[in-house]
C-alpha positions as CSV (number, residue, x, y, z in Angstrom):
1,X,10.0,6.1,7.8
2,X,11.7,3.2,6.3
3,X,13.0,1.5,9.4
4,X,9.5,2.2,10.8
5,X,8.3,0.3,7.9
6,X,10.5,-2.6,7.5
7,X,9.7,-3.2,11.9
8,X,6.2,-2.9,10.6
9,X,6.9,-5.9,7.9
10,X,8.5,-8.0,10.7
11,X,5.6,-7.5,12.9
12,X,2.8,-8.2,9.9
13,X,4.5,-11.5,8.3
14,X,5.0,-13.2,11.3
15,X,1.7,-12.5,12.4
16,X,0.1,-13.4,8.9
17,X,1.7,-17.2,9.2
18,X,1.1,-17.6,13.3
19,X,-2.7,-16.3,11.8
20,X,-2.3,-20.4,10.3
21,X,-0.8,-21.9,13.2
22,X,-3.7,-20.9,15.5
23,X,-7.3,-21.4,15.7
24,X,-9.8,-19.2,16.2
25,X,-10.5,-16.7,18.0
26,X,-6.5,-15.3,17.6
27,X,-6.3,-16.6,14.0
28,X,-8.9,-13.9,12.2
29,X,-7.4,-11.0,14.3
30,X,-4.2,-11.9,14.1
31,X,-4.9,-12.0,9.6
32,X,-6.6,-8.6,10.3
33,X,-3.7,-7.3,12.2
34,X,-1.5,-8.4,9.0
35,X,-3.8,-7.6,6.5
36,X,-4.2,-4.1,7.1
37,X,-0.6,-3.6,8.1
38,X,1.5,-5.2,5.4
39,X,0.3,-3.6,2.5
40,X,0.8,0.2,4.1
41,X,4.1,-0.7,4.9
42,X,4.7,-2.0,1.8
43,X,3.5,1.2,0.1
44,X,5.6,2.9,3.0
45,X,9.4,1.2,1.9
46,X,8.3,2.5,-1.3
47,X,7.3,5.8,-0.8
48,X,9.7,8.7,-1.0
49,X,8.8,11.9,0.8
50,X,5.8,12.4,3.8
51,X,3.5,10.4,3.9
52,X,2.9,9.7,7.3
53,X,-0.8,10.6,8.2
54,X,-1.9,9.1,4.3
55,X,-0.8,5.8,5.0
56,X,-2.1,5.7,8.5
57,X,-5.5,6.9,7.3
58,X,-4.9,3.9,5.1
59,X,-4.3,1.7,8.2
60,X,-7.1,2.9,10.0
61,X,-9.4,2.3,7.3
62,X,-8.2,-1.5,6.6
63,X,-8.2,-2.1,10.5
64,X,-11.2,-0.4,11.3
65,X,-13.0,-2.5,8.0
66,X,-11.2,-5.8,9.1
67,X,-12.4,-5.8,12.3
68,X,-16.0,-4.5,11.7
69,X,-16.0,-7.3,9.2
70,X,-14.7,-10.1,12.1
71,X,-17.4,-8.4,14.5
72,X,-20.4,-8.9,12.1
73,X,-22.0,-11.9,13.1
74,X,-22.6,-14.0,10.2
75,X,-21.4,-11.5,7.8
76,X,-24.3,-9.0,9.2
77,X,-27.6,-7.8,7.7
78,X,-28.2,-7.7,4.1
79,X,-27.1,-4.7,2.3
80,X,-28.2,-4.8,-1.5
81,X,-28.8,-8.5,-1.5
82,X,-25.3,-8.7,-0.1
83,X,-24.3,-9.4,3.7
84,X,-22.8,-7.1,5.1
85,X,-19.3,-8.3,5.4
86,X,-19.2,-8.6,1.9
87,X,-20.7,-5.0,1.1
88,X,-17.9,-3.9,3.2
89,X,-15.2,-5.5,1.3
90,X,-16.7,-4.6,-2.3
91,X,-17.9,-0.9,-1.5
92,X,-14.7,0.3,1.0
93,X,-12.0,-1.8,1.6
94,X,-11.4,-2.0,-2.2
95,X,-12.3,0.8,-4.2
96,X,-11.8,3.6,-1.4
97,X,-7.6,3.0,-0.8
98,X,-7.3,2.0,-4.4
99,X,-9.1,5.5,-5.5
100,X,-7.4,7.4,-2.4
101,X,-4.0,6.7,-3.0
102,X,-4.0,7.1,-7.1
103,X,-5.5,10.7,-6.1
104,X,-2.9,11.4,-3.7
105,X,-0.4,10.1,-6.1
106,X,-1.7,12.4,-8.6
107,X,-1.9,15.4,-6.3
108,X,1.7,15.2,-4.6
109,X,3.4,13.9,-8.2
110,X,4.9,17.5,-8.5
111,X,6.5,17.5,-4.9
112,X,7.2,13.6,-5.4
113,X,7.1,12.5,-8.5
114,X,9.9,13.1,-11.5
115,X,11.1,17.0,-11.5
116,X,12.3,18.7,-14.3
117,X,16.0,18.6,-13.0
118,X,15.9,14.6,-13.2
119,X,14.7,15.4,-16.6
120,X,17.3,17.2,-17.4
121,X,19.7,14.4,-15.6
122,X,18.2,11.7,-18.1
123,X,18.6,13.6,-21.2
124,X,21.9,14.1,-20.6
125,X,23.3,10.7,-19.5
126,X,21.1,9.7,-22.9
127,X,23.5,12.3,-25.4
128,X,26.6,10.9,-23.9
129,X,25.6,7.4,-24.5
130,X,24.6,8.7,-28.2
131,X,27.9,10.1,-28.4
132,X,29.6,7.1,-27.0
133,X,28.0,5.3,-29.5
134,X,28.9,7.5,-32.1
135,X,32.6,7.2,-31.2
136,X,32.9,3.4,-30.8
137,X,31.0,3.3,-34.2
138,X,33.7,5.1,-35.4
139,X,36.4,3.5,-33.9
């Protein structure tokens, strides 16, 4: 998953800067392309354990948003005083991966967050620095 991620990265920076270098119409997509990609692979380098069909959930949904918003003429019809494009951006693209992934952290933090034996790890590597302590105190 790492490797996967890290030839994600080199795909999603380039494509961020050339996103400057040209003008439209390859600049937008090209900062859509890297705007949904970089941050799931990103979260992807970090993540330990399977997480596969999350994150590209998490793509899908950034691309497919990106792109509706690049398609909507104008930034679209109104929606609550807002155009559409924006709606988009404010209702889903923020709160809907931010939300998600905190409640799939929470959910899988017993298969991939701290377990009780790297509890159990710490505390001791913590009494034998007390008790090196204690010694050089001593000495």
């Amino acid at each position: 998953m790492h490797r996967f991620a890290l030839i994600l990265l080199a795909l999603a920076a380039p494509a961020a800067l050339a996103a400057f270098a040209f003008g439209p119409p390859l600049a937008p997509w090209l900062a859509a392309f890297a705007g949904a990609t970089f941050p799931v692979a990103l979260i992807a380098l970090g993540a330990r354990g399977r997480l596969g069909v999350p994150l590209g959930a998490l793509w899908v949904l950034l691309a497919g948003g990106f792109a509706a918003i690049l398609a909507l003429p104008g930034g679209g019809p109104d929606v609550g005083g807002l155009p559409a494009a924006t709606a988009l951006m404010i209702f889903v693209l923020v709160p809907v991966p931010l939300l998600g992934l905190g409640l799939l952290y929470a959910l899988s933090f017993g298969r991939h967050g701290l377990r009780e034996e790297d509890l159990e790890r710490m505390r001791q590597l913590r009494q034998l620095r007390l008790m090196r302590r204690a010694r050089e105190g001593e000495g």
